[in-house]
N, C-alpha and C positions, 0 to 999 in steps of 0.2 A: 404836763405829764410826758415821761419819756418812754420810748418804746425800747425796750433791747431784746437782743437776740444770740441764743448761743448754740454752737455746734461741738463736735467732738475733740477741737484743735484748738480751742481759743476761750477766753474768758468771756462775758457776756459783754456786748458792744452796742453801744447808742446806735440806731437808725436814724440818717438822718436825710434830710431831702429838701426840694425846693420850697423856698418860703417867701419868695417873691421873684416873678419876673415884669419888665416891660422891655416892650419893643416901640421903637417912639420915630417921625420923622420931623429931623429937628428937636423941636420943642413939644410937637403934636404927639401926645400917646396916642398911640394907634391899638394897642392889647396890652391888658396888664392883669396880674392879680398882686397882692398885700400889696399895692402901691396906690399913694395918693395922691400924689403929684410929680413932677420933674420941674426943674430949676437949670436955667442956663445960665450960672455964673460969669463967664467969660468965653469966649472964643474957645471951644473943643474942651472945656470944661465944666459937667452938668453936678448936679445933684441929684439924686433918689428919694424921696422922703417912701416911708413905710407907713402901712395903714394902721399897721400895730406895731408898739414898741417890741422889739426882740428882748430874750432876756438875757444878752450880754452883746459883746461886739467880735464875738468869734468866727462870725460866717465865711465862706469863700464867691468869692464872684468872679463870673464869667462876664468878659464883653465881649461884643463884635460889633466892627461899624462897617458897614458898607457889603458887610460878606467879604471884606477883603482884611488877609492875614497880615499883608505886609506894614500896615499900619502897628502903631506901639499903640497900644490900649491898656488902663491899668486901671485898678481904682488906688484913692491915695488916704481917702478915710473911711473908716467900718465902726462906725456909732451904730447904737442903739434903736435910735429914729430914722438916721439915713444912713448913705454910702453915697460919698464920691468919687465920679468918674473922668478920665479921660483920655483924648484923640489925640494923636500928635502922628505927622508927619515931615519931617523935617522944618514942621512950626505948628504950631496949635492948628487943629482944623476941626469943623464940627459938621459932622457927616450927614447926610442925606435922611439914611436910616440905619438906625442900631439898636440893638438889644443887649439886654444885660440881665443874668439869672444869680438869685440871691440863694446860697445852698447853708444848710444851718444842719 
């Protein structure tokens, strides 16, 4: 079910909001919600699996590793089941600790 909402300036607009975060060190979840696991592919390359399937692969994701900006952080796939992520600083590197917020 979707929630919308309209004001005096605009037609009615989807709400939308967080629908999974973790924050993980390493490979270790440390705090999550809709998420079931994480997967470390490769050196500063994870994956996300969701606890529930999303109903398309439209979301926006936020990462951060380390608390530090100057890292490249991106995700490179947005399925349905997962999202993947990665580290890179001038080589692949997989951070200590990071988080990553799934918005839909």
């Amino acid at each position: 079910m979707a929630i919308y909402y309209k004001d005096e300036f605009a037609a009615p607009q989807k709400i939308v909001g967080a629908r999974a975060f973790v924050t993980a060190n390493g490979t270790t979840v440390q705090a999550s919600f809709g998420v079931s696991s994480i997967e470390q592919n490769a050196t500063g390359q994870f994956k996300v699996n969701y606890s529930t399937t999303m109903p398309d692969n439209t979301a926006a994701v936020a990462v951060l590793p380390n608390n530090n900006y100057d890292w490249q952080s991106w995700y490179d796939t947005n399925e349905t089941g997962r999202v993947g992520l990665n580290f890179f600083d001038g080589g692949w590197v997989t951070p200590s600790k990071w988080s990553a917020m799934i918005i839909r």
